[in-house]
N, C-alpha and C positions, 0 to 999 in steps of 0.2 A: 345920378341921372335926374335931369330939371323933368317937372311933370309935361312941361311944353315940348320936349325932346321924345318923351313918352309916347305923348299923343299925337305927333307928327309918326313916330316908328311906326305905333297902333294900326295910324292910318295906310302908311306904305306898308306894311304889309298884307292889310284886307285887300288894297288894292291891288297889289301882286299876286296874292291868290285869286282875287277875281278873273286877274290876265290869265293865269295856268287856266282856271275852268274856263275861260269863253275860247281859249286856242285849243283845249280836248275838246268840245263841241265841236268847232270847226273842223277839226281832223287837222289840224297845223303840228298838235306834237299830239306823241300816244302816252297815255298813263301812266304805264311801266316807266319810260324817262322820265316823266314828272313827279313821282311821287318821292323820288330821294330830293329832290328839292322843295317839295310841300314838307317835309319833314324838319327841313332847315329851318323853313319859314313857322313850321308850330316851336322849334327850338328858341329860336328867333324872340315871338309872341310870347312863349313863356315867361326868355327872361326880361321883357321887355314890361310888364305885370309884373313879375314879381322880381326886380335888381337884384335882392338880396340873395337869393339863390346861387348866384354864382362866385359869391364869397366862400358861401356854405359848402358847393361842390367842391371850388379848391382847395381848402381847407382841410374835407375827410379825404381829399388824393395827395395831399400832401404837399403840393402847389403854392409855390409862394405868394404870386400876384394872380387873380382871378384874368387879369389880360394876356399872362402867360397860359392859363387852360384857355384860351377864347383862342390864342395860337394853335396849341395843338388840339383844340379838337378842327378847327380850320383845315389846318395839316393832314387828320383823319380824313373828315368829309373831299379834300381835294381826291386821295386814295381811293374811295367806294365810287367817287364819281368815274378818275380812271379806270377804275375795275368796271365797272358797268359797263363803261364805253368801250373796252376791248370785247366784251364779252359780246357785247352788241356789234362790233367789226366784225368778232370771228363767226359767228352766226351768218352776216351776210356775207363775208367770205366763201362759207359753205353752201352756201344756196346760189351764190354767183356762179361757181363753178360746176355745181348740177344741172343749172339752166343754158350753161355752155354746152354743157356736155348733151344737153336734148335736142337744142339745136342743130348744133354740129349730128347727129344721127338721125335730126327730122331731114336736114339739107341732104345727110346720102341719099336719105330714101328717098327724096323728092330727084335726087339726080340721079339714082338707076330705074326710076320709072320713067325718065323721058328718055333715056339709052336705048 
């Protein structure tokens, strides 16, 4: 990796964490979702400082080409993101259907007091 390749990544990603922190301020996204993404981006930063790294990784996993581990940890990370995001569906799954369910029992009561 050229050092000019470096210092452009360096750069993109201070700058994308700055975007994560100034949209948690604003209440645009909540921490919880962001933070398996700030993860990627210190993943990111790491091996973006130090290249060699990821020779080193695949190497003691057994990894042939270091672009083959950059695949499956890709692969991994897709995984935790689905996983989060159902966990996060089913959550508001469940509170959808409790806030139906209040309703629906605020509207009788409101319609056997005018009865």
């Amino acid at each position: 990796m050229t050092v000019q390749l470096r210092i452009i990544l360096f750069i993109l990603i201070l700058l994308t964490f700055a975007l994560f922190v100034d949209q948690i301020k604003q209440k645009k996204l909540k921490l919880q979702y962001t933070l398996t993404w700030m993860l990627l981006l210190l993943f990111i930063l790491i091996v973006t400082v130090f290249p060699g790294i990821l020779g080193f990784v695949a190497n003691i996993m057994g990894i042939a080409l270091p672009i083959n581990m950059i695949f499956f940890f890709g692969f991994l990370f897709t995984l935790v993101i689905i996983y989060r995001l159902t966990m996060a569906v089913s959550k508001q799954s469940e509170e959808i259907k409790f806030l139906t369910q209040k309703v629906a029992l605020l509207e009788k009561e409101i319609n056997d007091k005018h009865k």
